[in-house]
ZARO-464806 format. One line per 4 residues: number of its first residue (from 1); their letters; for each residue x, y, z of C-alpha. Coordinates in nm, 4 decimals. Layout:
# residues N
NUM = a = X,Y,Z  ...
***
This chain:
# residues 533
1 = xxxx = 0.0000,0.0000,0.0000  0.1233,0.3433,-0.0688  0.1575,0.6088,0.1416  0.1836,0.9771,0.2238
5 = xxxx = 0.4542,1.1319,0.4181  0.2255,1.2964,0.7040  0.4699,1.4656,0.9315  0.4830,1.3081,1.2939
9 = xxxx = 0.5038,1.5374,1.5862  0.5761,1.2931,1.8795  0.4779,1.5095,2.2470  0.7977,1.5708,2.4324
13 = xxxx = 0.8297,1.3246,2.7069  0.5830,1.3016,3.0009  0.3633,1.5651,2.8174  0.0700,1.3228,2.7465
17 = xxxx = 0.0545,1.2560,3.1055  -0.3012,1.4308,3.2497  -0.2249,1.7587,3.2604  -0.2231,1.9467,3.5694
21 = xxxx = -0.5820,2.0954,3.5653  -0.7100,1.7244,3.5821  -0.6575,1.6631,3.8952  -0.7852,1.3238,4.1266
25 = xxxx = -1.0076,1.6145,4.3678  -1.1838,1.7378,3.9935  -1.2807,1.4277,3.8650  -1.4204,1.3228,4.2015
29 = xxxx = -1.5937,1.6000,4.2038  -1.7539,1.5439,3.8466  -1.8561,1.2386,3.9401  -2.0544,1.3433,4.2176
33 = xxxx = -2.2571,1.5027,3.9612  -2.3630,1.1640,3.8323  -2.7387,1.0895,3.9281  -2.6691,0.7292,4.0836
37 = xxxx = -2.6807,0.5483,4.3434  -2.4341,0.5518,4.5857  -2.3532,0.1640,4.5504  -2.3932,0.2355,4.1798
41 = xxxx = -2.1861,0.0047,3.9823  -1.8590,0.1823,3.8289  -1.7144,0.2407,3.4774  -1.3619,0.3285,3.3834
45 = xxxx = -1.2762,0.5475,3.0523  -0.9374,0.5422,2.8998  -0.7365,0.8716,2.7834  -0.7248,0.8057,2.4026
49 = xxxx = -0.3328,0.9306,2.3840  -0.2398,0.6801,2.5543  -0.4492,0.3866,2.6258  -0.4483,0.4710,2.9929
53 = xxxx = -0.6993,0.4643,3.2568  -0.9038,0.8204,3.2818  -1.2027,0.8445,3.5002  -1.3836,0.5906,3.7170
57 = xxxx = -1.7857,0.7026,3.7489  -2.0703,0.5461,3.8858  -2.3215,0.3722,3.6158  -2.6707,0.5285,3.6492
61 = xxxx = -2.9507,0.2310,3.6432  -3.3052,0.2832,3.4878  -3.4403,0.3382,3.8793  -3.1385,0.6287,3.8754
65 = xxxx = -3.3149,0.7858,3.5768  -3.6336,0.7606,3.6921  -3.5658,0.9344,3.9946  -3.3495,1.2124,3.7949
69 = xxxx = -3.6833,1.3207,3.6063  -3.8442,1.3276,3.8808  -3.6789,1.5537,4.1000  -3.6454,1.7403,3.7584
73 = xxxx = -4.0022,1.7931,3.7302  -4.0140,1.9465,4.0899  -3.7576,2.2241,3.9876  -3.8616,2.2782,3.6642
77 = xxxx = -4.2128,2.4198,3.8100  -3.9992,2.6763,3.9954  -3.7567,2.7260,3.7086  -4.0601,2.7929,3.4447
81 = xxxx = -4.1677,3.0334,3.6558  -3.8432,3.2207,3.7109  -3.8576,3.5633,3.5299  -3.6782,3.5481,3.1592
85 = xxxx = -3.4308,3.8097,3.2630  -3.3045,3.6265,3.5714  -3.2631,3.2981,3.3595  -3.0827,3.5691,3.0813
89 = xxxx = -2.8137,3.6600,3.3895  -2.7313,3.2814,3.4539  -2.6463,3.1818,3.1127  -2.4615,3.5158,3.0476
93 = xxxx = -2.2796,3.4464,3.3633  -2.2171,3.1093,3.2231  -2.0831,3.2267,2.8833  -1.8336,3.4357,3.1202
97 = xxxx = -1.7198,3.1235,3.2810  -1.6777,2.9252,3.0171  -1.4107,3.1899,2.8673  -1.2732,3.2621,3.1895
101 = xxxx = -1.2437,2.8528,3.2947  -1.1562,2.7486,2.9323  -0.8199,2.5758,3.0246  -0.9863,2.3020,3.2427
105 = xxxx = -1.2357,2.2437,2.9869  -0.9767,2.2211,2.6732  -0.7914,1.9993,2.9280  -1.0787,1.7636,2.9925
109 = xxxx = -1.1622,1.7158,2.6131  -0.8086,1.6461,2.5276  -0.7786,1.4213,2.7842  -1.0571,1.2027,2.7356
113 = xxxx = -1.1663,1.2873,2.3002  -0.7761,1.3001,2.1790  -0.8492,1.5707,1.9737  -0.5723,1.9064,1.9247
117 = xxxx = -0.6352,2.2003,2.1895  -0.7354,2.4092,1.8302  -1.0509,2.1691,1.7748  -1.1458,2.2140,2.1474
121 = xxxx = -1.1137,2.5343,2.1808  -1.3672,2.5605,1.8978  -1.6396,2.3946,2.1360  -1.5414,2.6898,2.4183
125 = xxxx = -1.6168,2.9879,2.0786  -1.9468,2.7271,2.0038  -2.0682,2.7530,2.4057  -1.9881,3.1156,2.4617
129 = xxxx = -2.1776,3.2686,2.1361  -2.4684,2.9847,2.2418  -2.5129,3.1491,2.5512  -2.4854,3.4836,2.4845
133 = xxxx = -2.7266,3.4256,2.1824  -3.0180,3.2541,2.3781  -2.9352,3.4659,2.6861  -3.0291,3.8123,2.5010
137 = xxxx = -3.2893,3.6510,2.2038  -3.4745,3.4187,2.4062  -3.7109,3.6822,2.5582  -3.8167,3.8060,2.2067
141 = xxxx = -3.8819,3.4507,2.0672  -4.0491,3.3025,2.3726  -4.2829,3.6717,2.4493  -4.6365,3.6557,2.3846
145 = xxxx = -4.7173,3.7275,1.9901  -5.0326,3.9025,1.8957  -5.2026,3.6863,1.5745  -5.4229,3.8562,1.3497
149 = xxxx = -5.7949,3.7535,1.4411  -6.0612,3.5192,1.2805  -6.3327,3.8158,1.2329  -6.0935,4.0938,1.2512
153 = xxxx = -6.1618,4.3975,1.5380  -6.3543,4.1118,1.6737  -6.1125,3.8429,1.7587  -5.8019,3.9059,1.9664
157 = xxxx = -5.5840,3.5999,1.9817  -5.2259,3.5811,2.1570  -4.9758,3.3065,2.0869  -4.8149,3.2003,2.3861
161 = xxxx = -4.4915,2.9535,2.4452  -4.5001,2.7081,2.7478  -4.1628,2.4903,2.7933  -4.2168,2.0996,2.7279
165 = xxxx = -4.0967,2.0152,3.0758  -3.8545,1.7917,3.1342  -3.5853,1.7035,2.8149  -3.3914,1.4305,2.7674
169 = xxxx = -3.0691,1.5131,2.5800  -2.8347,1.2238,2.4572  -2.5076,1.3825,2.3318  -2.2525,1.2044,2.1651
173 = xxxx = -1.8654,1.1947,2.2577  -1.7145,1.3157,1.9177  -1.7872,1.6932,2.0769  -1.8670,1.6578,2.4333
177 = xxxx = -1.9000,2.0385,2.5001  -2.0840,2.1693,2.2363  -2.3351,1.8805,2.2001  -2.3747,1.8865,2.5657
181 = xxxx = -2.4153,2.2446,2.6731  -2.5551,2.3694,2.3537  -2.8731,2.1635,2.3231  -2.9298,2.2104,2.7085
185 = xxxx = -2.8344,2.5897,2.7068  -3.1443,2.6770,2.4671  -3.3617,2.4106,2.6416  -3.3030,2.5473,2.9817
189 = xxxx = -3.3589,2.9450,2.8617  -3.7324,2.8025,2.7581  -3.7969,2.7043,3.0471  -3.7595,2.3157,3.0697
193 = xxxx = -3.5859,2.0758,3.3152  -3.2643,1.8614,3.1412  -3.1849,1.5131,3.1920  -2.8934,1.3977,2.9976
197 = xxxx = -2.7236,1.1318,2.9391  -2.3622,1.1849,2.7645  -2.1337,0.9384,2.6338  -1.9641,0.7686,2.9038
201 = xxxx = -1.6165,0.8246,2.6863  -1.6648,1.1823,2.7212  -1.8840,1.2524,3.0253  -1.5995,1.4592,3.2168
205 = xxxx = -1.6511,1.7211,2.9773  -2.0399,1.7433,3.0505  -2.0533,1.6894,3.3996  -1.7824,1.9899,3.4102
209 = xxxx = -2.0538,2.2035,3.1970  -2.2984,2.1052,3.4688  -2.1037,2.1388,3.7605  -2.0095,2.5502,3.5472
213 = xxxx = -2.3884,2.6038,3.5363  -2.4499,2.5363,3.8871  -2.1759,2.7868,3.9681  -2.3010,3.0538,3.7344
217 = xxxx = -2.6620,3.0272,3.9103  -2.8773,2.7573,3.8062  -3.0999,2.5864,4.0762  -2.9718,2.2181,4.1803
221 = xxxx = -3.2334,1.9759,3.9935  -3.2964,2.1753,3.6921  -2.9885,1.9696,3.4277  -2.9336,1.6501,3.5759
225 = xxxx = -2.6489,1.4127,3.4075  -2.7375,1.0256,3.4500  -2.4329,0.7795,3.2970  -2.4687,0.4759,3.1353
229 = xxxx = -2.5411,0.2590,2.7988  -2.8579,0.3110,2.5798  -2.9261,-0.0027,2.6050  -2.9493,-0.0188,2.9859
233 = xxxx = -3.1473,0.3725,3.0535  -3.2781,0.4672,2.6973  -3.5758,0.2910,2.7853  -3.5949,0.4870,3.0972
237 = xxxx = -3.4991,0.8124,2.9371  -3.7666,0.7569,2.6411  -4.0055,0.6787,2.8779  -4.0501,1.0025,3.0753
241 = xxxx = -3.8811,1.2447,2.8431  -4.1698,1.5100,2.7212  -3.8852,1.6220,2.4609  -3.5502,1.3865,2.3094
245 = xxxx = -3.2754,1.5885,2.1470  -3.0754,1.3009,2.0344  -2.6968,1.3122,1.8238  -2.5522,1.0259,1.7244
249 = xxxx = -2.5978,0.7177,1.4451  -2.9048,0.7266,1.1810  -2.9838,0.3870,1.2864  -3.0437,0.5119,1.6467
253 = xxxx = -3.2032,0.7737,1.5442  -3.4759,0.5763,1.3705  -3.5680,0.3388,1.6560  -3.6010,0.7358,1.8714
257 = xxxx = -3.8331,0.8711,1.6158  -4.0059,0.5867,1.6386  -4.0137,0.5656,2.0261  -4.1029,0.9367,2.0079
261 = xxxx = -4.3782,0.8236,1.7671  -4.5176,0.5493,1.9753  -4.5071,0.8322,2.3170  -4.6655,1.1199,2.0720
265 = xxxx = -4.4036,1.3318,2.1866  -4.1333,1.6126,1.9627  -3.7564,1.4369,1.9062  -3.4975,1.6465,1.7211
269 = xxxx = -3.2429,1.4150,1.5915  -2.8916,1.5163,1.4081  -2.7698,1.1744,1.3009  -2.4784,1.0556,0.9891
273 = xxxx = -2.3561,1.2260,0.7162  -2.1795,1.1648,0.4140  -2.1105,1.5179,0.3411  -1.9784,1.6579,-0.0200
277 = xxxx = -1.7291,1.9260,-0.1109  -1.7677,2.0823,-0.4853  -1.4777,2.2934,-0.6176  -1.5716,2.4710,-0.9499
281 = xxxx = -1.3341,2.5443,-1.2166  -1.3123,2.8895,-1.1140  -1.1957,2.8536,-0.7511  -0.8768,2.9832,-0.5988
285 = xxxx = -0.6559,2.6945,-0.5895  -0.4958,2.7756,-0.2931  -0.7424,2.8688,-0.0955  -1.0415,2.5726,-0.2070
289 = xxxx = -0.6945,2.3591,-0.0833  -0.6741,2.5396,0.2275  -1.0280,2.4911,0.2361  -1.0660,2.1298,0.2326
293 = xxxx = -0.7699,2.0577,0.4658  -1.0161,2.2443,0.7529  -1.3443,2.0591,0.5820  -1.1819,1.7176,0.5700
297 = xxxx = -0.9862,1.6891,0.9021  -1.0640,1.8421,1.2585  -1.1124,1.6694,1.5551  -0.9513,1.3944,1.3450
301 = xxxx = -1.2768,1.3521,1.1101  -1.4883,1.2757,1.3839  -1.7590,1.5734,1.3302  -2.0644,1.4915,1.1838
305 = xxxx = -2.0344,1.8402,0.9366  -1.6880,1.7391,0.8170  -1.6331,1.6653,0.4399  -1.5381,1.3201,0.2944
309 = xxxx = -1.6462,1.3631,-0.0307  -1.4630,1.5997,-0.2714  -1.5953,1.6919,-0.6755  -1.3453,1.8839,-0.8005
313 = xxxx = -1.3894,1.9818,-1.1773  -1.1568,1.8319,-1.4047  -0.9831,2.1053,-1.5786  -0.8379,2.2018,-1.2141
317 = xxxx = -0.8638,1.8587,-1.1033  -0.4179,1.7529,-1.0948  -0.3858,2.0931,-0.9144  -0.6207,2.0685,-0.7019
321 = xxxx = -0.4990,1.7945,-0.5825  -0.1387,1.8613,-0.6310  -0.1776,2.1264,-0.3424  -0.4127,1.9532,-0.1290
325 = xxxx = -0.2130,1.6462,-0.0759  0.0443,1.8917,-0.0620  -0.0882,2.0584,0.2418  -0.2081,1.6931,0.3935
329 = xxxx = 0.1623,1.5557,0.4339  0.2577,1.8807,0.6043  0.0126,1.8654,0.9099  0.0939,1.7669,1.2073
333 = xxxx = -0.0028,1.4731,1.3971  0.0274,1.3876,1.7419  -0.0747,1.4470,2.1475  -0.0299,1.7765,2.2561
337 = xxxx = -0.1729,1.9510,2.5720  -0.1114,2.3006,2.3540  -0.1593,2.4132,1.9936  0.1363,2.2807,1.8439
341 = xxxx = 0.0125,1.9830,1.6348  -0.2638,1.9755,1.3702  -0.4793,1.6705,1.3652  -0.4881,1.4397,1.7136
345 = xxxx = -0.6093,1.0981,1.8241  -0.9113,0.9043,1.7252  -1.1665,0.8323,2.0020  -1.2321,0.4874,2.0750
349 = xxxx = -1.1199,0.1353,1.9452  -1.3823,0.0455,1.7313  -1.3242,0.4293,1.5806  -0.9525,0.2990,1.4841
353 = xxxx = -1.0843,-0.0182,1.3659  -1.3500,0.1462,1.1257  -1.1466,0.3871,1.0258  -0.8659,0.1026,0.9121
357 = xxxx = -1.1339,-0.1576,0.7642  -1.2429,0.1070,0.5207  -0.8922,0.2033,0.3732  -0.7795,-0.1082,0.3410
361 = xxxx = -1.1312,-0.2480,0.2113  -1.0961,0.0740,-0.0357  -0.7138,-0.0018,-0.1331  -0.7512,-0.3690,-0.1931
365 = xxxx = -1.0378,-0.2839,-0.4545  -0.8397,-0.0704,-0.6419  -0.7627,0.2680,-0.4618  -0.4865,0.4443,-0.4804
369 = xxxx = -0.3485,0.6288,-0.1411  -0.2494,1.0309,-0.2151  -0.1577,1.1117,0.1487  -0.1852,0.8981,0.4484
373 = xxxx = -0.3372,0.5388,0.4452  -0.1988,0.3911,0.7690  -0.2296,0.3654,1.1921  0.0017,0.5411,1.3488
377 = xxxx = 0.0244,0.2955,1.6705  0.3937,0.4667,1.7266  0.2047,0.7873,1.8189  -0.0650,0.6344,2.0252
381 = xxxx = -0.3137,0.2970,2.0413  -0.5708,0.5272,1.8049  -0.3565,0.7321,1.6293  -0.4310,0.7196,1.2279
385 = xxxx = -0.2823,0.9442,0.9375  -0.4858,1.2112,0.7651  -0.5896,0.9904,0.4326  -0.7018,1.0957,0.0524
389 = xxxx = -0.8097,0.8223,-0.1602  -0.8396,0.8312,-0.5731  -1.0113,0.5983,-0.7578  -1.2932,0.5165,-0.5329
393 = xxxx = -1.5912,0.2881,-0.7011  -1.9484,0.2107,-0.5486  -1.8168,-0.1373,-0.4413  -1.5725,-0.0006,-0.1939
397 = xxxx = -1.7607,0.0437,0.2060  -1.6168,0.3749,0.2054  -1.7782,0.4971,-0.1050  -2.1658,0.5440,0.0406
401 = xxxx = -2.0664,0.4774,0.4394  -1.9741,0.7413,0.6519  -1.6386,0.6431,0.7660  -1.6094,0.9407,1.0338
405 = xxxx = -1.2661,0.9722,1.0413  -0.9316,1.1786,0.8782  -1.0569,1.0412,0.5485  -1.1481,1.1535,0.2236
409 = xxxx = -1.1822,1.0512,-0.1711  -1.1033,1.2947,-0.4449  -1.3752,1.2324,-0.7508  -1.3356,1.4911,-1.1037
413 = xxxx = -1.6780,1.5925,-1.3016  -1.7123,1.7140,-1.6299  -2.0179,1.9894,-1.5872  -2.1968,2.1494,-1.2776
417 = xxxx = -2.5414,1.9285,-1.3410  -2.2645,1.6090,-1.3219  -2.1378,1.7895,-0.9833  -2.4001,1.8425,-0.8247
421 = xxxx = -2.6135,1.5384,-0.9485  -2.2714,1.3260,-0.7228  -2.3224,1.5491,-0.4402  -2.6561,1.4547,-0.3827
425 = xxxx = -2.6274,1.0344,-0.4781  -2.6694,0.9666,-0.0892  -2.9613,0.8933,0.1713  -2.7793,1.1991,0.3749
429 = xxxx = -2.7986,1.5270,0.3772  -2.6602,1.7400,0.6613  -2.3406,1.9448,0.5521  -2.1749,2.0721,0.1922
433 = xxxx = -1.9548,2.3010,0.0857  -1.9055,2.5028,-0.2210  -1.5831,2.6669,-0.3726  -1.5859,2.9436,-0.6477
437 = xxxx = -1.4233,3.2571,-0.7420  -1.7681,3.4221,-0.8068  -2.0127,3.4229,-0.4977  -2.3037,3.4699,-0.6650
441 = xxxx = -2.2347,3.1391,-0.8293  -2.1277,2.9579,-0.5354  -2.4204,3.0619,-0.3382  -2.6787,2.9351,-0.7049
445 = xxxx = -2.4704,2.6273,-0.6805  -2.5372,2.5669,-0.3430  -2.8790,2.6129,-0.3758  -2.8982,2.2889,-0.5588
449 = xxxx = -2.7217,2.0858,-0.3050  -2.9454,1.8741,-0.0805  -2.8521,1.9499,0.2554  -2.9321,2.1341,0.5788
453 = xxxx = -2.6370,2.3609,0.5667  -2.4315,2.4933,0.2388  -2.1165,2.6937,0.3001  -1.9730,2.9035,0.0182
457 = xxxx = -1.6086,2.9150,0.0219  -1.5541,2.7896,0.3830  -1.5626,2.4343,0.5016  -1.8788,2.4441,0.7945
461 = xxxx = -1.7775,2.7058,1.0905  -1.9650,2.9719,0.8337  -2.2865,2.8164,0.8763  -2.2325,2.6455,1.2412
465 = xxxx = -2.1218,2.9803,1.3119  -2.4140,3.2072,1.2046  -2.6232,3.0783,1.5306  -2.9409,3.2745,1.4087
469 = xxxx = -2.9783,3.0650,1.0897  -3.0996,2.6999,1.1683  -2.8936,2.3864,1.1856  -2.9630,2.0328,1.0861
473 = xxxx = -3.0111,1.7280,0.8700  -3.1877,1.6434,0.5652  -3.3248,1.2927,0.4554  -3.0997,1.0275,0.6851
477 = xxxx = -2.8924,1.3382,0.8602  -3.2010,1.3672,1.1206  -3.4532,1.6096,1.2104  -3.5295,1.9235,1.3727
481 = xxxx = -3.3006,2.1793,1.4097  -3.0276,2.3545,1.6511  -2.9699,2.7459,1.6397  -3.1764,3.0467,1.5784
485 = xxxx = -3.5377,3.1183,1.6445  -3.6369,2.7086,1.5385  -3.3446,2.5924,1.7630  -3.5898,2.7059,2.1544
489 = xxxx = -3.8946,2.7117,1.9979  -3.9051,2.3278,1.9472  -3.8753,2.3136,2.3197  -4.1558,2.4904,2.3642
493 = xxxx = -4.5760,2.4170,2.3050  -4.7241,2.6869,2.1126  -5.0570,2.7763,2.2686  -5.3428,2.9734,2.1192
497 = xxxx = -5.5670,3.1887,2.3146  -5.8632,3.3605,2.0904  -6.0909,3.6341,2.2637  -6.3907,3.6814,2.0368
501 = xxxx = -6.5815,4.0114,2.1112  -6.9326,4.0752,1.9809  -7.0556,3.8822,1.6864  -6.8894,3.5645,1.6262
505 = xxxx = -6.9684,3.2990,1.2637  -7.3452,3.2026,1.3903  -7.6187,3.4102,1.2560  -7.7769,3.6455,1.4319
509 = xxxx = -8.1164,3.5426,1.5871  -8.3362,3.6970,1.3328  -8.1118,3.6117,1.0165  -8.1425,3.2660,0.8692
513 = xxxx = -7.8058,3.0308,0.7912  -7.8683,3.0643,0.4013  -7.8607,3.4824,0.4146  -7.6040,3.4657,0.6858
517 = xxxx = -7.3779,3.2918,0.4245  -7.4518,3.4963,0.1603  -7.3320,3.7834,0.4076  -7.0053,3.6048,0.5140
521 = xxxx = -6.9126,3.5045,0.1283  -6.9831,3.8635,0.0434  -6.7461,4.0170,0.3119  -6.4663,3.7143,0.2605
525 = xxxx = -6.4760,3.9085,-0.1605  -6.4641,4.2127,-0.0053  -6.1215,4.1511,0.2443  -5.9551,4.0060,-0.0433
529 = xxxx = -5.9775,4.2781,-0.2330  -5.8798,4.5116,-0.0103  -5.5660,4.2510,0.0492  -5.6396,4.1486,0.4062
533 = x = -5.4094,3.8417,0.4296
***
């Protein structure tokens, strides 16, 4: 098998040791935040870097979650009925402490995700701008709306938002801050009681945005964290959730909606991707290269936006990739507790072995390795090389799968139709990306792509980033959405309350139905013509 000539950056001795931030009194403190029992059974993670032992934390049991909602549905009462602005001074508190703490909470995800201190400190930006966003807009989306009436002067009708109650949030390890405090942030400003249940890889990180929440103000009982496998307490969380905001696999997420179905209750559900990258023939080289270095590999491919398909257009197609690969074999890879290397560790095991099954299905079909291609087990246990792969056919697992990891395969087209027709040949449809040297193309382009969120000349921050605009999945991707007015409103039941005043749709006493019809038909002409909507 070919391959690449990545550039290693091996940590300086002793520096993938737990830094010093982690230290034995903080994670027994985090995992007093668990609800479970106190002769809970226990469950040890491992620090990706190195294969070592991490955290030990009691496993919640279904009778654990049960007991989690319902001291959640005591405080919630009191939380719903705290005033908007005092709810607006706790998160913007928060968003303070998250800046101000930051260092503890890059240390935690390093420590137990493996990714580079640059990818977490993305999830810090991602909670700070949540907060501050849902802190200050949460009032105007959640305040009583006036509707227009049925009979108009005659009918006044209000629109009012009530929280759901109690949500059940089940975030997934790949970005254990953002997915964790993000969903609850906008759940909590509407009102609503959280019980989560994070990824036991990554529930430091959560319970640390807990145990920051309770510190910036919010009541004990309003987020609770429970711990354990879905197998064991999704029943438990399904079964008294009035709300599931769920991230992880498509094949999860089906068996949810389906749960959700069964309960008549709202899920929201961001779930696999197998997102596309087009570069036109009139992009910037250089910078659609830059580009799809940041698309293809943070966090070491393990985020559900990143890119691992790539269309460039054949006349550009040997430069394009020329500068790409280029780029690839200069990053570097390694465990750092700073911002000196580029792409870090895998996650978990069966990560590593996915990750490995689908190159090497991929190469012995035919592929050909441009950068990359192997584990790097001199690095780490889940270490694995930033990979592009040409000459990828439908028979390869890779081709259709999402392999979420640090690889990608490099396809040419002839003509935009042929582009964009590629782009959309899959069941998903959460992320894309679009390169051009004219924006008004780009953005037309884009417009044909089939997914929740298109980013012109960037990779996805642009359109993670703009928090007002919704966020999610189409077709297999999920869902529902995250950000903007869409991402509190779905925790919320819109209620209608219509005040009619005088004469209502019956006829009068002394008019019969037939000329009372004739009167309403005549006046329904009449408003349309005068453009009453």
């Amino acid at each position: 098998m070919a391959t690449g000539r990545t550039t290693t950056f091996p940590s300086p001795a002793g520096s993938t040791a737990l830094p010093a931030s982690v230290t034995p009194a903080l994670l027994e403190r985090l995992a007093r935040q668990v609800s479970a029992a106190a002769d809970a059974a226990r469950v040890t993670t491992n620090a990706p870097y190195t294969g070592a032992p991490l955290a030990d934390l009691p496993v919640s049991a279904p009778a654990d979650v049960e007991e989690a909602f319902a001291r959640a549905r005591t405080a919630q009462k009191t939380w719903a009925a705290t005033p908007i602005h005092e709810r607006r001074k706790i998160m913007l508190r928060y968003h303070d402490l998250v800046l101000s703490r930051q260092n503890e909470a890059l240390d935690l995800m390093q420590a137990e995700n493996g990714k580079t201190r640059r990818d977490a400190f993305l999830e810090v930006v991602d909670i700070a701008i949540t907060s501050r966003y849902y802190a200050r807009n949460a009032a105007k989306y959640l305040s009583p709306k006036r509707r227009r009436g049925a009979i108009p002067l005659l009918t006044h009708t209000v629109e009012r938002r009530h929280p759901k109650g109690v949500v059940a949030v089940v975030s997934p390890w790949n970005y254990p801050l953002s997915m964790a405090a993000g969903d609850a942030v906008a759940a909590l400003m509407a009102g609503n009681a959280v019980v989560q249940k994070p990824d036991t890889q990554t529930a430091l990180t959560a319970l640390w945005a807990l145990d920051l929440m309770h510190e910036a103000g919010l009541p004990v009982g309003v987020w609770q964290m429970v711990i354990g496998r879905g197998g064991t307490i999704g029943g438990a969380l399904m079964d008294n959730a009035d709300y599931m905001m769920f991230t992880g696999s498509t094949a999860t997420g089906r068996e949810i909606a389906s749960d959700a179905g069964r309960r008549l209750i709202g899920a929201s559900l961001e779930l696999g991707g197998k997102n596309a990258m087009i570069v036109l023939d009139d992009a910037d080289i250089d910078k659609a290269a830059d580009g799809a270095v940041a698309a293809c590999f943070p966090s070491a491919g393990q985020l559900c936006v990143s890119i691992e398909r790539l269309y460039v257009a054949e006349s550009i197609r040997d430069e394009f990739v020329a500068a790409f690969t280029a780029r690839t074999e200069r990053l570097k890879i390694g465990a750092a507790y700073d911002y000196s290397v580029d792409v870090g560790s895998l996650t978990t095991p069966s990560q590593l072995k996915t990750v490995t099954e689908h190159v090497d299905d991929a190469v012995s079909k035919g592929a050909t390795v441009l950068a990359g291609g192997r584990a790097r087990p001199d690095l780490g246990p889940l270490f694995h090389e930033p990979t592009i792969l040409a000459g990828v056919t439908p028979d390869m697992t890779l081709h259709a799968h999402e392999t979420f990891g640090p690889v990608v395969s490099v396809y040419s087209y002839r003509d935009v139709d042929e582009a964009v027709a590629r782009a959309n040949s899959t069941p998903y449809g959460l992320n894309a990306s679009v390169w051009s040297g004219n924006g008004a193309r780009g953005r037309a382009v884009a417009a044909r792509v089939h997914a929740g969120t298109v980013n012109v000349n960037e990779a996805f921050a642009a359109a993670w980033g703009s928090i007002d605009a919704p966020m999610g999945g189409m077709g297999d991707s999920g869902l529902g959405r995250r950000h903007g007015a869409e991402g509190i409103l779905k925790y919320t039941e819109p209620q209608t309350i219509a005040h009619r005043r005088g004469q209502g749709f019956s006829p009068p006493a002394r008019i019969s139905p037939e000329t009372w019809a004739g009167l309403l038909t005549g006046a329904l002409k009449v408003m349309k013509a005068v453009g009453v909507r």
